[in-house]
C-alpha positions in Angstrom: 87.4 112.0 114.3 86.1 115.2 112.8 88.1 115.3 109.7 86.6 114.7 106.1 88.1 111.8 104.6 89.0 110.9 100.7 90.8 107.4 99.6 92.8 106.5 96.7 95.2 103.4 95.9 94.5 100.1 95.6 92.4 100.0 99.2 90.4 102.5 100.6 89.6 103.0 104.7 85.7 102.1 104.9 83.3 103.0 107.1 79.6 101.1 107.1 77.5 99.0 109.1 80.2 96.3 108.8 82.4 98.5 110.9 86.0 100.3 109.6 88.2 98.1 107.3 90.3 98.9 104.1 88.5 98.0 101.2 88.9 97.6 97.4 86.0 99.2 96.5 84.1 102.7 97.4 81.0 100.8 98.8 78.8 104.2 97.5 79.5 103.7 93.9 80.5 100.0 94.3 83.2 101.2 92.0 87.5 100.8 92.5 89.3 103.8 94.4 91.1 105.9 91.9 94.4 104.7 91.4 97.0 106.6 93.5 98.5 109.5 91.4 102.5 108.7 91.1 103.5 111.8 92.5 102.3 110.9 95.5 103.6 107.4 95.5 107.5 108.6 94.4 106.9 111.8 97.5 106.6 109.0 99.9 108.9 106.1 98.5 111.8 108.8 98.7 110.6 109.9 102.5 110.7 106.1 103.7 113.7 105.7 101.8 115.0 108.8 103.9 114.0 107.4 107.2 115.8 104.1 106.4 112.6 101.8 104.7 113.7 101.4 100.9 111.2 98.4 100.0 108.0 100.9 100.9 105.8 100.5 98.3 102.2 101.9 99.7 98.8 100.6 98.4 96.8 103.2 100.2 96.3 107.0 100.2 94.1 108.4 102.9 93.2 112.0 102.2 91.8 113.6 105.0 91.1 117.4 105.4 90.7 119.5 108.3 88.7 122.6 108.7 89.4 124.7 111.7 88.2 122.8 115.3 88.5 119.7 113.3 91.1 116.9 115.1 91.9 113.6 115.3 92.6 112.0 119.2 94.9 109.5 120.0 95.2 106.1 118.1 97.1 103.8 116.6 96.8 102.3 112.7 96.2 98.4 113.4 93.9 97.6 110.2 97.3 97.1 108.0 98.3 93.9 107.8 102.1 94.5 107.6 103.3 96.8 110.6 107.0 96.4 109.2 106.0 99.1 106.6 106.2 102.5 108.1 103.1 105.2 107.3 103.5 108.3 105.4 102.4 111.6 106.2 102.3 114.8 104.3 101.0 118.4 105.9 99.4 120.6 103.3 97.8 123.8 104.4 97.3 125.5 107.8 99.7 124.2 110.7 99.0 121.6 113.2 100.0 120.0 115.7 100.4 116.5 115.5 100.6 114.5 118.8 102.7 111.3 118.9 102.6 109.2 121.6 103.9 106.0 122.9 102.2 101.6 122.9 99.8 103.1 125.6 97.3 105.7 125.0 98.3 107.1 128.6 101.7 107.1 128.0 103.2 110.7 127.4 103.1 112.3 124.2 105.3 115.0 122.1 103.8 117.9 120.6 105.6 118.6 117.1 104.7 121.3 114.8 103.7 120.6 111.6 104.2 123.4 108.4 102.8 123.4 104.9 105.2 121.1 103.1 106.5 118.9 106.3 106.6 115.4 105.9 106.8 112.7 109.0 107.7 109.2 108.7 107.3 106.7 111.5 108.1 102.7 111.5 109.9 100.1 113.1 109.3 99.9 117.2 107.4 103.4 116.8 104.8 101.9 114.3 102.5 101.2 117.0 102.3 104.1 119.0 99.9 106.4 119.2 99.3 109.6 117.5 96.8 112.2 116.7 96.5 116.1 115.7 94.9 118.8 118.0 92.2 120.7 116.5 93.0 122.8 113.8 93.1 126.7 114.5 91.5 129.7 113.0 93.8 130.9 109.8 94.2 131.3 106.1 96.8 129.7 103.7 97.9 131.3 100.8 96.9 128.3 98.4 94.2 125.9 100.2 92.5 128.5 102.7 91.0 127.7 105.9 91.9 124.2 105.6 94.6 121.4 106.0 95.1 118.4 103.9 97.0 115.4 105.5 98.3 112.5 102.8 98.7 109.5 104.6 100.1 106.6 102.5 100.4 103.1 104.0 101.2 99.6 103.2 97.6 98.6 103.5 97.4 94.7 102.1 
């Protein structure tokens, strides 16, 4: 992964000598994530409720921001521990392209465009799969620059 990463909710993705986890606390400052702004929560409670999940109620906000070259390879979210609860994902910024793939890593993947302002929900059977973004071209958006911001929002705990 080459993309900066930001938490807020009640649990925050971790990375330490303990390994990856979600977490309650930002184990630099020892201190609570910042709670998730509401905006955010009622953006993706009416996507979910768009794609067919009306109880989604997310705990966790992963910012993550890509400069150009920056990606993400294939992989699927596991650490949650309820995989009925779909994932979230707003595209801010530059394009991408986000790969989404199938249980296998091997198993062929679509390519699917992603604009300033799109928002992608996936759950049910396709919770599991795999997915990723190619790296980020060159380019300049009119608001955030040479960057993207990607809000993903899960049912964490």
């Amino acid at each position: 992964m080459s993309v900066a990463m930001t938490n807020c909710g009640k649990l925050g993705w971790v990375s330490d000598s303990g390994g990856y986890r979600y977490d309650s606390c930002d184990p630099l400052s020892g201190h609570l994530w910042p709670p998730m702004p509401s905006v955010f929560l009622e953006l993706a409670q009416a996507a979910a409720r768009a794609a067919e999940f009306p109880e989604y109620i997310p705990d966790a906000c992963l910012l993550n921001r890509y400069e150009p070259g920056a990606r993400l390879t294939l992989h699927q979210d596991k650490d949650e521990r309820d995989f009925e609860a779909p994932i979230v994902s707003v595209s801010l910024g530059l394009p991408a392209v986000f790969l989404f793939g199938g249980d296998a890593r091997t198993d062929k993947h679509r390519r699917v465009p992603l604009q300033h302002g799109d928002v992608v929900v996936w759950g049910g059977p396709a919770r599991l799969h795999h997915h990723g973004v190619l790296a980020l071209q060159d380019g300049h958006h009119p608001i955030l620059g040479s960057q993207r911001l990607n809000l993903t929002l899960r049912k964490a705990g």
